[in-house]
C-alpha positions in Angstrom: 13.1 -25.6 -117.3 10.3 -24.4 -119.3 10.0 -23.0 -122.8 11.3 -19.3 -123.8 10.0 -16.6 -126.8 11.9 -13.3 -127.3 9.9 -10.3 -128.7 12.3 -7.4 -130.1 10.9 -3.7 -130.4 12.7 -0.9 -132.6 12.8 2.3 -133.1 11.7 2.5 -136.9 10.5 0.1 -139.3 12.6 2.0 -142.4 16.0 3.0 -141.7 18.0 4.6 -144.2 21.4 3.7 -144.9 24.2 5.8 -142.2 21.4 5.8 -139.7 21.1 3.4 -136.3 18.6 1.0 -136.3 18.3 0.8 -132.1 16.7 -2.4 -130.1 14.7 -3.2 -127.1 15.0 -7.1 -126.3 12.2 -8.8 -124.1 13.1 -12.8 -123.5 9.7 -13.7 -122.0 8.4 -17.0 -120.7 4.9 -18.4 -119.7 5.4 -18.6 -115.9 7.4 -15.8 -114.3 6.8 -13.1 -117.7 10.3 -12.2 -117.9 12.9 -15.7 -119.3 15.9 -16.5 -116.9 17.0 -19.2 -118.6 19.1 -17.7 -121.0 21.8 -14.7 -120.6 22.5 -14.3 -124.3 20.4 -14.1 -127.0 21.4 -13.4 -131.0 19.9 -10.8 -133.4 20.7 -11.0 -137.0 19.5 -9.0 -140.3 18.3 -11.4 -142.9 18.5 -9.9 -146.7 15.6 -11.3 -149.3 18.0 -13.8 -150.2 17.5 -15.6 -147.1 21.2 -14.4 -146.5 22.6 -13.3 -142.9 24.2 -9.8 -143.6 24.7 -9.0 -139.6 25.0 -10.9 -136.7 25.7 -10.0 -133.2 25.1 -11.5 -129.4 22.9 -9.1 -126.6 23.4 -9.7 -123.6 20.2 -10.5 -121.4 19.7 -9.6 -117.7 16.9 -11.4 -116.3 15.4 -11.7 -119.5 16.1 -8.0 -120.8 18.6 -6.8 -123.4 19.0 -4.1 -125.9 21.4 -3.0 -128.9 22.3 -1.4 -132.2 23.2 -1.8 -135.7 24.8 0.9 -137.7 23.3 0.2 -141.5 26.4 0.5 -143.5 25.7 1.4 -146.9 26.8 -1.4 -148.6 23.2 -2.8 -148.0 21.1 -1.9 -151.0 17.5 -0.8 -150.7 14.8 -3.4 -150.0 12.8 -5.4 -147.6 14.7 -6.8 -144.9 13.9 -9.7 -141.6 15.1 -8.7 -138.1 15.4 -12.6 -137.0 16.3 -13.1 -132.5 16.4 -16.4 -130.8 18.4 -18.0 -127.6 20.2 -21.0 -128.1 17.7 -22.6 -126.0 15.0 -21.7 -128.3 16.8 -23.7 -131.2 15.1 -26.3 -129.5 11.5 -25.5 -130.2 10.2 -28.2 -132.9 8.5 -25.0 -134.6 8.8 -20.9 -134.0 12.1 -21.3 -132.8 13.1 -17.5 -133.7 11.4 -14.0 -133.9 11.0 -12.0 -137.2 9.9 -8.5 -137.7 10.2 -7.1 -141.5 11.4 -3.7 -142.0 13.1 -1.7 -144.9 16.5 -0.4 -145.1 16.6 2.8 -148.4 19.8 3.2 -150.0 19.5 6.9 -151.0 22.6 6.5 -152.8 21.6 4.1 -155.6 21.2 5.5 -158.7 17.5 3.5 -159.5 15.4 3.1 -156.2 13.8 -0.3 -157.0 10.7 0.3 -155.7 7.7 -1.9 -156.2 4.6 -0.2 -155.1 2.3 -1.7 -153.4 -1.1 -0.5 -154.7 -3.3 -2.3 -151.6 -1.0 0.1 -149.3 -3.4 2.9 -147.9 -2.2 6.6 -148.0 -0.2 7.7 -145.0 -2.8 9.7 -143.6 -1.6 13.0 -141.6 -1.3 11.3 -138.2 -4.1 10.9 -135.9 -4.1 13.1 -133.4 -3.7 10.1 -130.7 -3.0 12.5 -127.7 -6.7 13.3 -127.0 -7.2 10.3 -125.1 -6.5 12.1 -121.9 -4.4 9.0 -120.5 -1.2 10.0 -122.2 -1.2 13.5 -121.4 -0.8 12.5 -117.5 1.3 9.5 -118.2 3.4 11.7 -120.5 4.0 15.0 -119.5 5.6 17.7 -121.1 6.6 20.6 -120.3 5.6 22.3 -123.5 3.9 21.6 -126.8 6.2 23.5 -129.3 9.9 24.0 -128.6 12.7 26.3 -130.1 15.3 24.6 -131.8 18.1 23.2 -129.6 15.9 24.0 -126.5 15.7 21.8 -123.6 12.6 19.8 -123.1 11.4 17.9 -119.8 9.0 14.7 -120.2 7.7 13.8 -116.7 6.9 10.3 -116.9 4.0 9.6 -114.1 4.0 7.5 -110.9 1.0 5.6 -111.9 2.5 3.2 -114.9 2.9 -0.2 -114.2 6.2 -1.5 -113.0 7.7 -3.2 -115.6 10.6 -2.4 -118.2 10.2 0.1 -120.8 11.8 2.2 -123.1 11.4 5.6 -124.5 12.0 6.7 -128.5 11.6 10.4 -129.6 12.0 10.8 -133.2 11.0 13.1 -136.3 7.7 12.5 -138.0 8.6 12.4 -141.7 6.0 10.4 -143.2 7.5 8.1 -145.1 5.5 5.1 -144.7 6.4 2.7 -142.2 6.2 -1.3 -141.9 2.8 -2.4 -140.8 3.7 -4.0 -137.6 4.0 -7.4 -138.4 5.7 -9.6 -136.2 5.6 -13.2 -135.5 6.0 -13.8 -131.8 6.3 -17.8 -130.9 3.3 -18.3 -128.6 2.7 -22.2 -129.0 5.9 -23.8 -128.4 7.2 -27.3 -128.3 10.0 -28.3 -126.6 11.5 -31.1 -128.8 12.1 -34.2 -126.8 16.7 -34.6 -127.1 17.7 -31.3 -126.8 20.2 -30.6 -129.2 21.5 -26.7 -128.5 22.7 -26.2 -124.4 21.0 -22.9 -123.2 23.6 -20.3 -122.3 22.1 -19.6 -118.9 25.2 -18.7 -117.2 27.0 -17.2 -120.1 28.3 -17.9 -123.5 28.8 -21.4 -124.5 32.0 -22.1 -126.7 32.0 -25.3 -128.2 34.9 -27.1 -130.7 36.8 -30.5 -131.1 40.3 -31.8 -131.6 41.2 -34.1 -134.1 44.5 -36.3 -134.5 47.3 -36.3 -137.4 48.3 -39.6 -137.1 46.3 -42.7 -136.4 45.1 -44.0 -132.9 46.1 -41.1 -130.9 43.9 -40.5 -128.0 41.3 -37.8 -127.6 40.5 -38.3 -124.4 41.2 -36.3 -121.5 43.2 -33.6 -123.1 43.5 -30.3 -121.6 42.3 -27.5 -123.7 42.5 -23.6 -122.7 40.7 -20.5 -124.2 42.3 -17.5 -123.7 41.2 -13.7 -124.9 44.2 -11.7 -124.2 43.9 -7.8 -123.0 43.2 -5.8 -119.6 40.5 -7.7 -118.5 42.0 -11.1 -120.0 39.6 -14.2 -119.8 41.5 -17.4 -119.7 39.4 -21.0 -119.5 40.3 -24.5 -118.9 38.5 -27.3 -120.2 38.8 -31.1 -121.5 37.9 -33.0 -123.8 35.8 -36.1 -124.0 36.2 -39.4 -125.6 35.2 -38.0 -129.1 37.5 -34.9 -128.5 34.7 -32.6 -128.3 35.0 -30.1 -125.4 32.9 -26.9 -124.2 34.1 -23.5 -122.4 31.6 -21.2 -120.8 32.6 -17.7 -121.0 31.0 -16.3 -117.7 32.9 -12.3 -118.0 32.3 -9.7 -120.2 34.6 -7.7 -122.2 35.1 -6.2 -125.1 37.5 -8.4 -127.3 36.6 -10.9 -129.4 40.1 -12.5 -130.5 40.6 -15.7 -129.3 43.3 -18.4 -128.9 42.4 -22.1 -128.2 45.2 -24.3 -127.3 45.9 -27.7 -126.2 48.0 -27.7 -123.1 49.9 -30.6 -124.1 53.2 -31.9 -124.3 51.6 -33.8 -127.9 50.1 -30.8 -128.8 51.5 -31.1 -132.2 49.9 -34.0 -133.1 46.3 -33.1 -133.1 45.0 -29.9 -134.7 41.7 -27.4 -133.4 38.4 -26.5 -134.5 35.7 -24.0 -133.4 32.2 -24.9 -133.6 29.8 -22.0 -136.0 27.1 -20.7 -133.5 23.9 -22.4 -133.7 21.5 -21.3 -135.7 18.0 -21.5 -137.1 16.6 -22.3 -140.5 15.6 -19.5 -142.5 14.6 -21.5 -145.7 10.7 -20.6 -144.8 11.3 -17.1 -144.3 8.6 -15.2 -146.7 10.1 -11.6 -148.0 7.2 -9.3 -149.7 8.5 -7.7 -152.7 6.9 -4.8 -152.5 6.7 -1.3 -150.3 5.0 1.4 -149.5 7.4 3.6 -150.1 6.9 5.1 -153.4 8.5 8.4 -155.2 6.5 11.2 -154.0 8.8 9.6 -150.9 11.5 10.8 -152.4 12.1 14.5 -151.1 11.3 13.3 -147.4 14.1 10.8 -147.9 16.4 13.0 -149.0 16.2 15.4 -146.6 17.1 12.8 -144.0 19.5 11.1 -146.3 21.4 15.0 -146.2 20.6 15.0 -141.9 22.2 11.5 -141.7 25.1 12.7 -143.6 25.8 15.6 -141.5 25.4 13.7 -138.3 27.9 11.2 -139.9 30.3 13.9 -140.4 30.6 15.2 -136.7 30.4 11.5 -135.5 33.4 11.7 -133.4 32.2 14.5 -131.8 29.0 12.9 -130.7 30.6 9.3 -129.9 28.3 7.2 -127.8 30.2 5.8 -124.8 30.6 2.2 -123.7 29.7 1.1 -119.8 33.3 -0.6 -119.2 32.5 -4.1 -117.3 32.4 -4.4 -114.1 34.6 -7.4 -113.3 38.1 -7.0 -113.3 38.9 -9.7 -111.2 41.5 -12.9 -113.1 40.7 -16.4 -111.4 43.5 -16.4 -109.5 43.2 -13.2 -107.5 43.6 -12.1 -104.8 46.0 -15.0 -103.9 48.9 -14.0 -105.7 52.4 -12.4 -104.9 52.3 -9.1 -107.3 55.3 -7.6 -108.5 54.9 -4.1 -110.2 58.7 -3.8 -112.3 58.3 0.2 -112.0 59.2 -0.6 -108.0 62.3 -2.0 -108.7 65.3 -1.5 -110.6 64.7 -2.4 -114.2 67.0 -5.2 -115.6 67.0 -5.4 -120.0 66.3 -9.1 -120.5 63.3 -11.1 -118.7 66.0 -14.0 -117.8 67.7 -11.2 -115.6 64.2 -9.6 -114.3 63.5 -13.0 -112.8 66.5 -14.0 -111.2 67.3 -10.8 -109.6 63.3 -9.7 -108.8 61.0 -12.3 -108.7 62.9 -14.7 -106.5 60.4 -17.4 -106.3 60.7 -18.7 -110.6 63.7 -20.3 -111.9 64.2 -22.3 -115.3 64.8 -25.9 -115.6 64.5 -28.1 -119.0 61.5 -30.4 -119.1 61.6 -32.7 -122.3 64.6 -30.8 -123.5 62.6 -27.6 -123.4 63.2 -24.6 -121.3 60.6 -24.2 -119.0 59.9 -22.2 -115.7 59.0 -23.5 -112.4 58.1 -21.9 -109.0 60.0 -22.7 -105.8 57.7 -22.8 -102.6 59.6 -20.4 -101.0 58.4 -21.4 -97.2 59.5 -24.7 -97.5 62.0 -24.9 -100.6 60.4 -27.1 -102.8 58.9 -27.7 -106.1 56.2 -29.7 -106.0 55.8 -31.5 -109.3 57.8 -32.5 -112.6 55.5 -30.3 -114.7 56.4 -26.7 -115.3 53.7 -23.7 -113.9 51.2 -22.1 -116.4 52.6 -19.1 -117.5 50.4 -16.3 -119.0 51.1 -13.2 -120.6 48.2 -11.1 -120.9 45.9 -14.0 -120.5 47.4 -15.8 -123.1 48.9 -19.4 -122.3 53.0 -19.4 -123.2 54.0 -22.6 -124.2 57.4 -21.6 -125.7 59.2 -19.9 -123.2 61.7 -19.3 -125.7 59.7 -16.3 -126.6 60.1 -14.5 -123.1 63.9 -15.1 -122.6 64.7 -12.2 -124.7 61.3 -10.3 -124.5 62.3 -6.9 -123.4 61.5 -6.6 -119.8 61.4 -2.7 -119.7 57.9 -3.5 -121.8 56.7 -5.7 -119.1 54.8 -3.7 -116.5 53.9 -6.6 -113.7 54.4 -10.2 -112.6 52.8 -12.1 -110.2 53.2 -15.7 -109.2 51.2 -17.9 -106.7 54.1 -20.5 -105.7 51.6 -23.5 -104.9 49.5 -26.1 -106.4 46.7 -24.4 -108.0 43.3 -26.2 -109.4 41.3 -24.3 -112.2 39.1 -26.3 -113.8 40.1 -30.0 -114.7 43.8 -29.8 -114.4 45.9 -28.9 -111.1 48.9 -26.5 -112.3 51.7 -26.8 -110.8 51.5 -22.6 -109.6 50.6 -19.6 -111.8 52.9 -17.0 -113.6 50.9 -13.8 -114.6 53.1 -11.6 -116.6 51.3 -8.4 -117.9 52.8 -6.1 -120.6 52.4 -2.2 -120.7 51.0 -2.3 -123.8 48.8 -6.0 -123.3 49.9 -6.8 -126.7 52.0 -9.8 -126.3 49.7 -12.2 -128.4 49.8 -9.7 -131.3 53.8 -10.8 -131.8 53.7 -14.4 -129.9 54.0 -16.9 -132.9 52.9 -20.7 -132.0 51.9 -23.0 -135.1 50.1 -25.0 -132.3 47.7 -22.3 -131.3 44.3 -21.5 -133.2 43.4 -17.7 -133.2 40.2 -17.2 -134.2 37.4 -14.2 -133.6 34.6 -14.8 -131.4 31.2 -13.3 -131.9 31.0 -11.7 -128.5 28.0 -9.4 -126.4 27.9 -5.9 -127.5 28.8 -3.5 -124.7 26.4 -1.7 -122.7 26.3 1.8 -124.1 25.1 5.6 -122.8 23.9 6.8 -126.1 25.5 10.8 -127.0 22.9 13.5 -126.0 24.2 16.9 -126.3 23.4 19.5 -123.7 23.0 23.0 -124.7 23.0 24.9 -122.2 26.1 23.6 -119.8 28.4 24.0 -122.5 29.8 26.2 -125.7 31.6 22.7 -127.2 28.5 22.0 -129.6 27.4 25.3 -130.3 29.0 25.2 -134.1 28.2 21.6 -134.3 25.0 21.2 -136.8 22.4 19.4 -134.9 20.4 17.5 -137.7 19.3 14.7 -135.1 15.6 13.2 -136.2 15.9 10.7 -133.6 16.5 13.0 -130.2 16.3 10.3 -127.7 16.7 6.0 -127.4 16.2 5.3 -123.7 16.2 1.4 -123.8 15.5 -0.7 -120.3 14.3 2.2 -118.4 12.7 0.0 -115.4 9.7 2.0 -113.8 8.8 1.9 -110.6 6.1 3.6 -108.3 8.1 6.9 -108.5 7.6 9.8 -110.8 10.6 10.1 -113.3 11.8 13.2 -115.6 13.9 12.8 -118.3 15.6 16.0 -120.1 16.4 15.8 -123.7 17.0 18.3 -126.6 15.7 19.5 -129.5 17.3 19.5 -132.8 17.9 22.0 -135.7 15.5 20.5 -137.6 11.9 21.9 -137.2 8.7 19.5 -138.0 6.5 16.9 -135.9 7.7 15.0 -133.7 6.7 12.0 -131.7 7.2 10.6 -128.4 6.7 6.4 -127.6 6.6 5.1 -124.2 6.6 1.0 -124.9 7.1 -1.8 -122.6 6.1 -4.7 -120.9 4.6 -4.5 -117.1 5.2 -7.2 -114.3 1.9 -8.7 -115.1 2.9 -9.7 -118.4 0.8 -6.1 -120.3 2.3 -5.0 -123.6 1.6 -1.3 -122.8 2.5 1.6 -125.9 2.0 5.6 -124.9 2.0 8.1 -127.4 2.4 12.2 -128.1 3.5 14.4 -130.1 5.1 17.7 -130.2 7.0 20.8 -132.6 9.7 22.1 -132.9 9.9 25.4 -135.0 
């Protein structure tokens, strides 16, 4: 399977708090350039403490990913570690993570703490880089200096490399960046037992069980994950002879609550844990103390201290949107009987709803509990002792109780599939999917028995806010203090010529435009240019 190294690229080295540090992830591997072993990878922000103040999961598709991190301004001013690494990394016997320095300024503190580096050289006015003719027909622009909120057109030529890139536009403002130190794992060891599973088809889950009395069996007990909502996920697992047990999470969505439950008529007497995600040891991580940043700084950070405040105020106006996931499908689909209640005449109680409507369920006690069970309506029968699964917005109901006088006007569907159905290790005896209007059962559903717990899940794909002048009036009064004007992460290039539009802001000064990536071949390639606006 091979070894695997992430490299992570962002926009700036020194972000001030209120502003978006964005990121371009690259899982990479000897053989075929790009990683496919692992579809999830984990980016945290490390404090000189050696603390974790941020942690979040990207997804990767065939070994490309990208996110964001909104630096709240708690965070105090200092030198900070961007730390990555795949769960299958956490198996290297050295180098098992990638760390990049950068700064986050607190403009808001009343003393700076600033130690200056005296080494550090001057920020010189920036090279002119552009004359090397290359990036003036890689890059093309349709002009040099632009009017404020005008519309620019870059022209990005048909002879780069295939490969994955990404674009960042952004205000020069001389304030001194990082020097570009980052520590990407080339020599890398597999250890020989592999402790961490690689998530290659999604995120691993694990946790254990553990009994309340004495010599009760962990063996073989059914345990199911559900994350309740539109787009529910519900997983079945077991556990082993230690009680351990693993789900893979192979859809995405948004929600990251989480119930774990045994499905159990002992459930009571055996309580459930969650595992922490792996992860790596920081102890060797080496913060410098000191910056470049000193306090003839000062103006040029507040000036974009004052832009990120202003952009902060009209942030609803300018909300990013998020790419809603693609699957919709539940496991048991499309072999179910669906009934939408709006059809039919509404009855008050669920008992009612089900006796009169959906013809196939009726209730029965199992072990003294009420339960419900589905009739094979073709040939009359019910097929087992057990009662059928029944979920409510994904969530497993255990306690039927709960439903009996649930009021049915809230519930907008239910479908049933009136056979034997196998998901996973267990064979349930038929499915019951009841969905609410406002897929909030689990928020009032009280079981002692079940473990609700929030799970660190992939950020959503996102189409970042650009505004666009000329179409429309809506932003016209809106102040436009953007210095970064444009964050076009996995942009995949081909042999054709592509033109991006994107605007410039009210703010007037240099700016500059990077074209970064990595080709097919394995190139690290970086384009460069600059432009005004006045």
């Amino acid at each position: 399977m091979g070894t695997e190294t992430l490299l992570v690229k962002t926009n700036t080295s020194v972000v001030l708090t209120g502003e978006t540090l964005y990121c371009q992830l690259y899982c990479l591997n000897k053989t075929t350039v790009f990683s496919d072993i692992s579809e999830i990878a984990y980016l945290e922000v490390i404090n000189d403490h050696r603390e974790s103040v941020f942690k979040t999961k990207i997804s990767l598709k065939n070994g490309i990913g990208s996110g964001d991190y909104f630096i709240p301004t708690t965070l105090t001013t200092g030198n900070y570690k961007l730390i990555a690494y795949t769960n299958w990394m956490l198996n290297n016997s050295q180098n098992n993570f990638f760390e990049k320095d950068f700064t986050i300024i607190n403009p808001f503190e009343e003393h700076i703490n600033m130690v200056i580096d005296s080494t550090s050289k001057k920020p010189e006015a920036y090279k002119n880089e552009t004359e090397n003719a290359s990036a003036n027909i890689l890059l093309n622009l349709n002009k040099e200096k632009y009017s404020k909120r005008e519309k620019a057109t870059l022209v990005l030529a048909k002879i780069l490399d295939r490969g994955n890139y990404f674009l960042n536009i952004r205000k020069i403002d001389f304030i001194p960046a990082n020097s570009t130190n980052e520590t990407i794992a080339t020599d890398v060891n597999l250890k020989q037992n592999i402790q961490v599973l690689p998530e290659t088809r999604g995120e691993i889950i694990n946790g254990y069980i553990s009994p309340k009395t004495a010599n009760s069996d962990l063996n073989n007990k059914i345990v199911t994950l559900s994350v309740p909502g539109k787009n529910f996920i519900f997983k079945t697992t077991k556990t082993n002879s230690n009680g351990k047990f693993t789900f893979l999470i192979d859809k995405q969505t948004h929600d990251s609550d989480c119930y774990v439950q045994l499905s159990e008529s002992d459930r009571e007497n055996y309580t459930i844990a969650i595992d922490k995600t792996p992860s790596p040891d920081l102890s060797n991580l080496v913060f410098s103390n000191k910056t470049s940043i000193s306090n003839k700084n000062l103006k040029a950070i507040q000036e974009r201290s004052l832009a990120t405040q202003v952009e902060n105020v009209y942030f609803s106006q300018k909300k990013d949107s998020l790419v809603e996931a693609v699957n919709t499908d539940f496991f048991f689909q499309p072999t179910e009987k669906k009934y939408n209640l709006d059809s039919f005449e509404r009855f008050r109680t669920f008992k009612e709803t089900i006796i009169e409507i959906v013809t196939e369920l009726n209730f029965k006690d199992y072990n003294q509990v009420p339960s419900l069970y589905l009739r094979d309506t073709k040939y009359n029968i019910t097929q087992s002792p057990e009662p059928c699964l029944v979920l409510v917005d994904g969530l497993q109901i255990q306690d039927i109780n709960a439903l009996f006088n649930y009021n049915a006007y809230q519930i907008e569907s239910i479908s049933v599939i009136d056979r034997p159905y196998c998901y996973g290790p267990k064979i349930f005896n038929g499915i019951v999917s009841i969905i609410t209007k406002n897929k909030d059962f689990a928020t009032i559903y009280t079981d002692k028995n079940i473990l609700k717990t929030t799970m660190l899940r992939p950020e959503p794909a996102k189409v970042y806010f650009e505004p666009k002048y000329e179409t429309s009036n809506t932003h016209n009064r809106i102040p436009d203090y953007r210095y970064q004007l444009l964050w076009k992460p996995n942009l995949a290039l081909t042999s054709n010529e592509i033109t991006i539009p994107f605007y410039a802001s009210d703010i007037s000064g240099d700016y500059e435009i990077l074209l970064e990536g990595l080709t097919e071949t394995g190139n690290y390639v970086h384009f460069y240019k600059t432009f005004k606006i006045e």
